[in-house]
N, C-alpha and C positions, 0 to 999 in steps of 0.2 A: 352764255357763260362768258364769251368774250367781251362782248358788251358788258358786262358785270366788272369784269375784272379792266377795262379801261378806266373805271372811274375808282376804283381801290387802287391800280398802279399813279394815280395822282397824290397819294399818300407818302411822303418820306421813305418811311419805313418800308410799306413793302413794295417800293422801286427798291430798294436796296436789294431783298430779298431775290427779287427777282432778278434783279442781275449775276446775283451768288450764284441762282440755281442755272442761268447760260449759260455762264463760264465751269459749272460743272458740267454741264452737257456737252460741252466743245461749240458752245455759239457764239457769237460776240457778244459782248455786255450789255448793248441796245438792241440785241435784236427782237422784232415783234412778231407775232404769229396772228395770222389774216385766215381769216374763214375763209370759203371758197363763196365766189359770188353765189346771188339765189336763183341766178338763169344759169349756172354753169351745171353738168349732168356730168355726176358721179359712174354710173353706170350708164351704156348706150346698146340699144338694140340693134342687132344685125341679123336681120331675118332671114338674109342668105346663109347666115352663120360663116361668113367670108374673114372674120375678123383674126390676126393672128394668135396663136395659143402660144404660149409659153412653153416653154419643155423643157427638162434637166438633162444637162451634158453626160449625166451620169447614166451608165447603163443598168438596165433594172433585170433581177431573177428571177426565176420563177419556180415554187414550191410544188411538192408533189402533187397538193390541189391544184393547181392551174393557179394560183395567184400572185400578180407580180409586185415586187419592191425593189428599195436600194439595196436590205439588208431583210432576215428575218429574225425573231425573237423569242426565245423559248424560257421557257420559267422552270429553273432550277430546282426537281421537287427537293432536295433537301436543305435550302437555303432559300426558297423560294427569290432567289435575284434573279432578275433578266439575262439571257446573255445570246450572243450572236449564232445563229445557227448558219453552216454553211460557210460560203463567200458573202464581202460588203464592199457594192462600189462605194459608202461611203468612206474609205479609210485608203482608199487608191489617190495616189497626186497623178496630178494629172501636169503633164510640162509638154510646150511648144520650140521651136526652135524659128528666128528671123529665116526668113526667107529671101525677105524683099530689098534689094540694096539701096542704098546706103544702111538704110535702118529703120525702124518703127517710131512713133512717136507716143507717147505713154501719157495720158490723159488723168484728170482728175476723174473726169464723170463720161461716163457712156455717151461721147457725143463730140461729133468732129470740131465744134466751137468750144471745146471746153477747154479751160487751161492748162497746158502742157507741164507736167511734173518730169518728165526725164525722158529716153529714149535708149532705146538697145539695137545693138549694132547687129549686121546680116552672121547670121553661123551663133551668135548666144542663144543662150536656152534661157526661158520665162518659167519659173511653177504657177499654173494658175488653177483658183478654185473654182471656178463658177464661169460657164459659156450664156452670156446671155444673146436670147434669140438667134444664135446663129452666126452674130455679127460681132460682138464684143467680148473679149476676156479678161476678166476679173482679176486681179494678181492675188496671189495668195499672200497670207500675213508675213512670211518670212521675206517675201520681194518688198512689201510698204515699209519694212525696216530698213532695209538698205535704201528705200526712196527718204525713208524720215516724211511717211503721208501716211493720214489714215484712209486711204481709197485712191485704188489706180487699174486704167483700164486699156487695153489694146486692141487697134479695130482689128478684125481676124478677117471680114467682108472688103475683097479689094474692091467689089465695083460701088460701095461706098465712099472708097479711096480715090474711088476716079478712075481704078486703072480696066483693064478687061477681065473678064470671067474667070480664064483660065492661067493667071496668074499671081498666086497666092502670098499674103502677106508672112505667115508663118504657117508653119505644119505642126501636126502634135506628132511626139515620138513617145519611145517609151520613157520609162524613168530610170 
C-alpha cells in the first residue's frame, strides 16, 4: 500500500491532501511513513521466556471469584449501564516527589538522549499517569499543560542515571 501511495503522492492534489492530514495528526507537513524493512522481526522468540514483560503501575483487585483487575463492572439491572463495582485503581493519581538534588530532568520520550522539555527541582511533586517498565514516569495531562508538550517523561531508575542502587531519584507519596 505504501508503494501505491508513493506514486499517487506525486500527484498535486493529493500531496496536498496529505499534508492537511499531518498537520492534523500533529506531524510535520513532509513527514513520510516507511514500512519496516523485510529482514527486520516484528515479533522475536525467547525460549527461555527471559524477555521483559510489561506490567501496570496500577494495582489490580480481586473479586469474590478470585479474578483480578484495575476495576470491576456490574450491569445495572434497571438501566442495564455499566457501572463500577467496588474500589478502581483506575481513577487513583498517582504523584512522586524529586528526591534527587539538584533536580530531575523531564524528557520528551522514554529515553536518556531524548530532548529535554523542562525539569523539577528536589522536594516538588510530579502527577504521573503511567510507570513504564519500572524505569520511566509518564507525566500526567495536567503536568504537559504546564510543560505546553504533548508527552513528558521522568527516569524514576537511578542506576540508569548513572547513579547507585540505593539512591533514588523520586519517591511516590500519597496524594
Amino acid at each position: 500500500m505504501i508503494n501505491k501511495m508513493s506514486d499517487a503522492l506525486l500527484h498535486p492534489k493529493v500531496k496536498k491532501v496529505q499534508e492537511e492530514i499531518n498537520i492534523l495528526m500533529g506531524l510535520p507537513r513532509n513527514a513520510h511513513f516507511v514500512p519496516p524493512s523485510k529482514g527486520s522481526e516484528l515479533f522475536l522468540y525467547r525460549p527461555d521466556g527471559d524477555a521483559p514483560v510489561p506490567t501496570s503501575s496500577l494495582p489490580l483487585f480481586q473479586d469474590e471469584d478470585g479474578d483480578e483487575a484495575h476495576e470491576f463492572l456490574i450491569e445495572d439491572q434497571e438501566t442495564g449501564e455499566l457501572k463500577v463495582q467496588g474500589t478502581s485503581s483506575l481513577k487513583q493519581e498517582m504523584w512522586y516527589v524529586v528526591v534527587h538534588k539538584p533536580a530531575v530532568m523531564i524528557r520528551e520520550q522514554p529515553d536518556e538522549k531524548a530532548k529535554m522539555v523542562g525539569r523539577k527541582k528536589a522536594g516538588k511533586r510530579l502527577k504521573v499517569q503511567h510507570v513504564k517498565d519500572g524505569k520511566w514516569l509518564q507525566l500526567h495531562n495536567s503536568e504537559l499543560v504546564k510543560l505546553g508538550v504533548q508527552e513528558a517523561w521522568v527516569l524514576l531508575d537511578p542506576v540508569e542515571a548513572g547513579l547507585p542502587p540505593g539512591q533514588p531519584l523520586l519517591e511516590k507519596v500519597a496524594a
